[in-house]
MDAnalysis code that builds the backbone (N, CA, C; Angstrom):
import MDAnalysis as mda
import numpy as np

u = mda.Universe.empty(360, n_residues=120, atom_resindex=np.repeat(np.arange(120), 3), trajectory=True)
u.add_TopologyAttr("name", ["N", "CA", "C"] * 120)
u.add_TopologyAttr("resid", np.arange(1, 121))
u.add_TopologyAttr("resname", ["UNK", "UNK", "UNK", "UNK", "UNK", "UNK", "UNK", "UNK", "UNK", "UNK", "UNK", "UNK", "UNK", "UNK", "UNK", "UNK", "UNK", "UNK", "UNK", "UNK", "UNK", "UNK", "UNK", "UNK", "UNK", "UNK", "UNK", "UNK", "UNK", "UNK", "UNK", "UNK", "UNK", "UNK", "UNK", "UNK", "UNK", "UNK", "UNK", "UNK", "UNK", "UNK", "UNK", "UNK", "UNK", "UNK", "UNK", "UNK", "UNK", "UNK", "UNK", "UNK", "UNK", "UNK", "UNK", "UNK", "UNK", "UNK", "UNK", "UNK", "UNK", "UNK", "UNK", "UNK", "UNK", "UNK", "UNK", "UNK", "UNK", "UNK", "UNK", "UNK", "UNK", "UNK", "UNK", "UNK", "UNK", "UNK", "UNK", "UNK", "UNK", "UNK", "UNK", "UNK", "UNK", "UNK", "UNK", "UNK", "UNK", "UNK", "UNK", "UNK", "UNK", "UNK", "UNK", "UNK", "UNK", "UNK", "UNK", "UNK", "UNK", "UNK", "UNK", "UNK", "UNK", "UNK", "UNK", "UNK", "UNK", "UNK", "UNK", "UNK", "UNK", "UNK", "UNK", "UNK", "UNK", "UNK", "UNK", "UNK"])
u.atoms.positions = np.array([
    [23.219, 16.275, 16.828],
    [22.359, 15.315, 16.148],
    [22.149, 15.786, 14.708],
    [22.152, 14.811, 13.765],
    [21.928, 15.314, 12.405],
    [20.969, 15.038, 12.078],
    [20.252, 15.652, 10.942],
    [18.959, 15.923, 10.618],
    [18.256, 14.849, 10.254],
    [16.809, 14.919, 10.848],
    [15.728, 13.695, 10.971],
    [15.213, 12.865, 9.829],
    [15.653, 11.741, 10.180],
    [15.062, 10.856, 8.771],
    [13.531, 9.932, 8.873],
    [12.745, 9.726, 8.271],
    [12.070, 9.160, 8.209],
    [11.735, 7.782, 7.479],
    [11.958, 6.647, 8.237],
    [12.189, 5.539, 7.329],
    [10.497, 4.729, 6.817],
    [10.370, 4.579, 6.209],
    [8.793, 4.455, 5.218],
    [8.987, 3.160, 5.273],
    [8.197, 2.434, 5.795],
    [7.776, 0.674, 5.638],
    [8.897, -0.174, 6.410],
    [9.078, 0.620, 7.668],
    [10.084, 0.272, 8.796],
    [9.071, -1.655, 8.947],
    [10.504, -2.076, 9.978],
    [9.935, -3.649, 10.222],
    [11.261, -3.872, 11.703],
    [10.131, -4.731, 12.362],
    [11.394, -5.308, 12.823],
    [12.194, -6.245, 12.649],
    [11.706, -7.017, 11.486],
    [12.446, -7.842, 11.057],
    [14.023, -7.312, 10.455],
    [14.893, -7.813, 11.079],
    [16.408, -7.740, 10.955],
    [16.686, -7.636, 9.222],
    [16.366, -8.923, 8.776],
    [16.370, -8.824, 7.396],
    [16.064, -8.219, 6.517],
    [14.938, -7.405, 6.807],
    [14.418, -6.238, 5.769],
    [15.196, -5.333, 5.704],
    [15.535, -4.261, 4.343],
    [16.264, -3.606, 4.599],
    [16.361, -2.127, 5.063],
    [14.679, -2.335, 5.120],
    [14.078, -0.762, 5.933],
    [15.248, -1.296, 7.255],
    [15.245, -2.003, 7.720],
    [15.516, -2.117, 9.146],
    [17.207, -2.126, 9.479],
    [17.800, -2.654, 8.072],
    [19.146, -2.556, 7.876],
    [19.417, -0.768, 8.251],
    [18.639, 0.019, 6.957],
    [18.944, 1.261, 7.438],
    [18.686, 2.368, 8.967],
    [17.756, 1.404, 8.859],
    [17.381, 2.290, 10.315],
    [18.461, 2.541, 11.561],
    [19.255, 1.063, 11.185],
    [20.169, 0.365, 12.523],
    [21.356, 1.402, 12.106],
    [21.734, 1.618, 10.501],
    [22.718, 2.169, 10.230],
    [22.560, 3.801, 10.308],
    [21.353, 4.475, 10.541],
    [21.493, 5.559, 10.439],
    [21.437, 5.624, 12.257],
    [21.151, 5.098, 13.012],
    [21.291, 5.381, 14.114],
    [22.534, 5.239, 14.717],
    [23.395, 4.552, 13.958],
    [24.478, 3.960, 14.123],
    [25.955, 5.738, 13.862],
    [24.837, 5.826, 12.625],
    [26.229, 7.210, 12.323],
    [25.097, 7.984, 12.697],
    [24.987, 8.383, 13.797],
    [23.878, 9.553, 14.598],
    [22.940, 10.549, 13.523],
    [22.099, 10.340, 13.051],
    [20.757, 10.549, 12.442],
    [19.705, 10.315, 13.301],
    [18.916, 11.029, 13.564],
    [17.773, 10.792, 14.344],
    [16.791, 10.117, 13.427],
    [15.756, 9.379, 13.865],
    [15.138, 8.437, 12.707],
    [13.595, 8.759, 13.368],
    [12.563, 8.111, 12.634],
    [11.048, 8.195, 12.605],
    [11.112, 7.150, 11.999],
    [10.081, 6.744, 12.722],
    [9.634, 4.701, 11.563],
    [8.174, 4.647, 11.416],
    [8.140, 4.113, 10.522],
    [6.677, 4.276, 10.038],
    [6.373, 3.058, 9.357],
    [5.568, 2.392, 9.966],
    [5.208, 0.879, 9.068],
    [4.125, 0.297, 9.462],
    [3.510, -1.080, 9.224],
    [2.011, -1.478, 9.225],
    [2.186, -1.800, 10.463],
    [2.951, -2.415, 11.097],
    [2.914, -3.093, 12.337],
    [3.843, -1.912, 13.170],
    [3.166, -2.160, 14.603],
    [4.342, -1.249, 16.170],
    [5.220, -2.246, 15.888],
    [6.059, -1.368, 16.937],
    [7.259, -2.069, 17.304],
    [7.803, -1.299, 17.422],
    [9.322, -1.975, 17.748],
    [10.738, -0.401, 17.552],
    [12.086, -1.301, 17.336],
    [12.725, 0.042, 17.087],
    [13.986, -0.685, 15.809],
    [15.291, 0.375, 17.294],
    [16.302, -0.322, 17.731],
    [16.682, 0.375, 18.399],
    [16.390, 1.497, 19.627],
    [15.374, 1.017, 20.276],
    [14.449, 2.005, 20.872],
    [13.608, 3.295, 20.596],
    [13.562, 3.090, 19.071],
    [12.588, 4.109, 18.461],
    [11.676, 3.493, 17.784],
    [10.039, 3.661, 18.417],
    [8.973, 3.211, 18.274],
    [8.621, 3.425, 16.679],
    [8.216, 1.783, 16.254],
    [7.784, 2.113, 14.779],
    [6.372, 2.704, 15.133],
    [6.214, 3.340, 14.441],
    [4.739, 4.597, 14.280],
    [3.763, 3.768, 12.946],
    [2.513, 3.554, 13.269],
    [1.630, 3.507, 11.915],
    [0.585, 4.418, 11.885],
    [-0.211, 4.392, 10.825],
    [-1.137, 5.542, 10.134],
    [-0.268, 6.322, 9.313],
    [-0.681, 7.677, 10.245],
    [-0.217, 9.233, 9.474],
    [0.317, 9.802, 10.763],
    [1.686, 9.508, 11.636],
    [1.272, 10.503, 12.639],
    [1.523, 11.539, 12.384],
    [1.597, 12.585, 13.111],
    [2.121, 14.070, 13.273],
    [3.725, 14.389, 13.307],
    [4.492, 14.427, 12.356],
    [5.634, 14.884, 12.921],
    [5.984, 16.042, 12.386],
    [7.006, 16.305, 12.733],
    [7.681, 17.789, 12.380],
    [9.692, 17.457, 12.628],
    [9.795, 18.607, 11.361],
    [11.142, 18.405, 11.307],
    [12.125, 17.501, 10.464],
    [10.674, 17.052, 9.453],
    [11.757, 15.620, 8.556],
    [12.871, 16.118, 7.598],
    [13.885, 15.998, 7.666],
    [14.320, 16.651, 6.296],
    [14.515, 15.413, 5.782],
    [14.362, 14.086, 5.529],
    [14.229, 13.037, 4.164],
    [13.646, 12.323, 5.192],
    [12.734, 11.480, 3.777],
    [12.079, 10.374, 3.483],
    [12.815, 9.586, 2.842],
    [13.061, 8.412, 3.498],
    [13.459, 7.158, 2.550],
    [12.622, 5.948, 3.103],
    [12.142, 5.698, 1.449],
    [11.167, 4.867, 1.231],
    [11.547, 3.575, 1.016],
    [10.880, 2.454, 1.876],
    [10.953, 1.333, 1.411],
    [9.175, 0.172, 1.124],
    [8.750, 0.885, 0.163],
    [7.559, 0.458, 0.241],
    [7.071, 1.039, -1.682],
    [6.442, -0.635, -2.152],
    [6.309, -0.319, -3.533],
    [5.942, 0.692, -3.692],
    [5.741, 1.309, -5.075],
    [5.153, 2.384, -6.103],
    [3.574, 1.691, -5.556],
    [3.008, 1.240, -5.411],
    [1.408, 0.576, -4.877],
    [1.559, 1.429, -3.909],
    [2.173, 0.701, -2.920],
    [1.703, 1.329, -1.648],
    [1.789, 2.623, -1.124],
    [2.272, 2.968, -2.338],
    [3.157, 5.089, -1.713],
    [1.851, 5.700, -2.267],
    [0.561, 5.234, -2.772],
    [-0.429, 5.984, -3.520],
    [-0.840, 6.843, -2.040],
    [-1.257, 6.244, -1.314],
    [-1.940, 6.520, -0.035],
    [-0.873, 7.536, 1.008],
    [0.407, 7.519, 0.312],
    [1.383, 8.241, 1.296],
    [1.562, 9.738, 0.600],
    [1.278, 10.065, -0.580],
    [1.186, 10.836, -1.004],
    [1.243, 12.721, -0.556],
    [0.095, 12.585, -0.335],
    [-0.069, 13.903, 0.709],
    [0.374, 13.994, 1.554],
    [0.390, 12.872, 2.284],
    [1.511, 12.912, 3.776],
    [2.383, 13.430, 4.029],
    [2.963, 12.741, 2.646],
    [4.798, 13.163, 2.776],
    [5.145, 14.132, 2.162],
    [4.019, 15.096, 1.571],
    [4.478, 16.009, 0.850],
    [3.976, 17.311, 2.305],
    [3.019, 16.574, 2.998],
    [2.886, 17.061, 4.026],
    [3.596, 18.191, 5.540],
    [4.640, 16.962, 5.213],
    [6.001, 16.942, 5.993],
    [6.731, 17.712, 5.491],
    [7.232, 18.395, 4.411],
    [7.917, 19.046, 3.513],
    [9.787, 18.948, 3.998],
    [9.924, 17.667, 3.599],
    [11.215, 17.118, 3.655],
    [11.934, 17.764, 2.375],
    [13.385, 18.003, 2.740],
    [14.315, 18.309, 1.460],
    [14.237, 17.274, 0.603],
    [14.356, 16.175, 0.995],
    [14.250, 15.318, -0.131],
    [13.613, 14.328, 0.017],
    [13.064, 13.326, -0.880],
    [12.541, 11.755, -0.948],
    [13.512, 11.206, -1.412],
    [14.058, 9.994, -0.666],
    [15.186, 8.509, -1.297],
    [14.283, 7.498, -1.784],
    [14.237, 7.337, -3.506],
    [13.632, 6.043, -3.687],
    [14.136, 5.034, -3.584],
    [14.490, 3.769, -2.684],
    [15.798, 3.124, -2.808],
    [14.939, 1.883, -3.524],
    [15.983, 1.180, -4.179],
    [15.817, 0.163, -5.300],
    [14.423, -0.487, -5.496],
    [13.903, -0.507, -6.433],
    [12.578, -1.085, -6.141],
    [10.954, -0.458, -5.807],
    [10.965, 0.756, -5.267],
    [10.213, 1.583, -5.006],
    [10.254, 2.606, -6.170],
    [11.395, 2.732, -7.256],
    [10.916, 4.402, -7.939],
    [9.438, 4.407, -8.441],
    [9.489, 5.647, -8.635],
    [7.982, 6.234, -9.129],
    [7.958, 7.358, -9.509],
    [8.064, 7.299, -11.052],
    [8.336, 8.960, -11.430],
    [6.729, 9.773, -11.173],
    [5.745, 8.653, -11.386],
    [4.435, 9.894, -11.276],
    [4.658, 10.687, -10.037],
    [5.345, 9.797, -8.877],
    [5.022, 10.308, -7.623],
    [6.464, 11.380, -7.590],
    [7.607, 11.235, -8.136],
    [9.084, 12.201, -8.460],
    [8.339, 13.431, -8.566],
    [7.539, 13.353, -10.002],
    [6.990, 14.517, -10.376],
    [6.610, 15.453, -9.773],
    [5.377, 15.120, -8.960],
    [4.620, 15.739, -7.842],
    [5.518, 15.906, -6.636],
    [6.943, 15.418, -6.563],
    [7.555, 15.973, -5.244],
    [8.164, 16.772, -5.646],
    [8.781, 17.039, -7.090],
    [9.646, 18.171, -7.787],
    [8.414, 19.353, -7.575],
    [7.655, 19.324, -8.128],
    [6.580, 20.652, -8.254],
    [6.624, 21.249, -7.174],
    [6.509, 20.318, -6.092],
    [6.604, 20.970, -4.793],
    [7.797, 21.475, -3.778],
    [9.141, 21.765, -4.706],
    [10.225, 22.065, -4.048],
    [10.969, 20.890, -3.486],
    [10.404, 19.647, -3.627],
    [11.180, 18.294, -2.720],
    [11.991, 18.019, -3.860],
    [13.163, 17.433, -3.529],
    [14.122, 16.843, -4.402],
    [13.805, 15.240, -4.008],
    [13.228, 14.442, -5.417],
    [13.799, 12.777, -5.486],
    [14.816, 12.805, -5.678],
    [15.220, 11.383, -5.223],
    [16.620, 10.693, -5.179],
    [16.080, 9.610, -5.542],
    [17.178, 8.663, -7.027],
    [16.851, 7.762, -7.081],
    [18.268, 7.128, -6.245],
    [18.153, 6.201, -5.014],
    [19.453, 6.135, -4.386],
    [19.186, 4.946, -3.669],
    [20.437, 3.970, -2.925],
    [20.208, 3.360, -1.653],
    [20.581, 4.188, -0.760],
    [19.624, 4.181, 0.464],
    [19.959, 4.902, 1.695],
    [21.578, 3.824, 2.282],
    [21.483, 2.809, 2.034],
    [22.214, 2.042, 2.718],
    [23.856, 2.771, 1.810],
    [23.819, 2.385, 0.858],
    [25.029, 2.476, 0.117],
    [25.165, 4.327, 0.208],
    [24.635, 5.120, 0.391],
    [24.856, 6.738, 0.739],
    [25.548, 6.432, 1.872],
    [25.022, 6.116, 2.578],
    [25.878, 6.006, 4.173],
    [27.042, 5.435, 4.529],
    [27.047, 4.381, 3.077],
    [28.629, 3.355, 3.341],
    [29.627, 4.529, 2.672],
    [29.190, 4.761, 2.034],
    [30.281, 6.329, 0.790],
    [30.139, 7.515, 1.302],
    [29.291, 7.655, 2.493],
    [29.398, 9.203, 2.937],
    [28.833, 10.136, 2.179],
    [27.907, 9.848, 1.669],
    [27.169, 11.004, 0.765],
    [25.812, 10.733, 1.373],
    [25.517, 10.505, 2.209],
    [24.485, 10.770, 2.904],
    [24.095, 12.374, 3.355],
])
C-alpha cells in the first residue's frame, strides 16, 4: 500500500473533483482519508467531518477555498504530512508560508493530473 492521502473537502458527489481524485487514487492503490462537511463514503472509505484523529498522513490535498482552510490550519499542520497539494483554485501563500516554516512542503499542483503523469 502506498502512502496515506488525505483528501480535504471530499463529496460524494461524482462530479466534484475532490471525488474524481479520491476514485483515482484508490484506483492506483493509495490509501485515502476523506474529510468533508457532510458523511458519506467515496469507494468504501467513510467521508470523516470535524477534526478527526488520524495518524500517518503523508499529503494533504486540498480541495476547499483559501476561506475555508482558515479553520484547517492547525489541523493539518497537526498531522505533519510531507506535503500539502494546493490544487487549482485553493492556493494560499499565507497558509504555504506557515507550512514551509514548519518542514511541510506546498505544492502548487493537480492531484488529478500528478497521477495521470506519474509524478504523484
Amino acid at each position: 500500500m502506498k502512502n496515506k492521502t488525505l483528501v480535504v473537502g471530499a463529496s460524494e458527489n461524482p462530479e466534484r473533483y475532490a471525488n474524481k481524485a479520491a476514485n483515482r487514487l484508490v484506483q492506483q492503490g493509495h490509501a485515502i482519508e476523506l474529510l468533508g462537511l457532510r458523511s458519506g463514503t467515496i469507494r468504501d472509505n467513510p467521508i470523516r467531518t470535524g477534526q478527526p484523529d488520524l495518524s500517518d498522513i503523508d499529503t494533504v490535498t486540498l480541495y476547499v477555498s483559501p476561506k475555508n482552510q482558515t479553520g484547517l490550519y492547525e489541523y493539518i499542520k497537526k498531522l505533519k504530512p510531507r506535503r500539502v497539494i494546493f490544487n487549482p483554485g485553493t492556493e494560499n501563500p499565507a497558509f504555504e508560508k506557515e507550512l514551509e516554516q514548519q518542514g511541510i512542503e506546498p505544492v502548487e499542483a493537480c492531484t488529478l493530473v500528478m497521477l495521470a503523469i506519474g509524478q504523484y
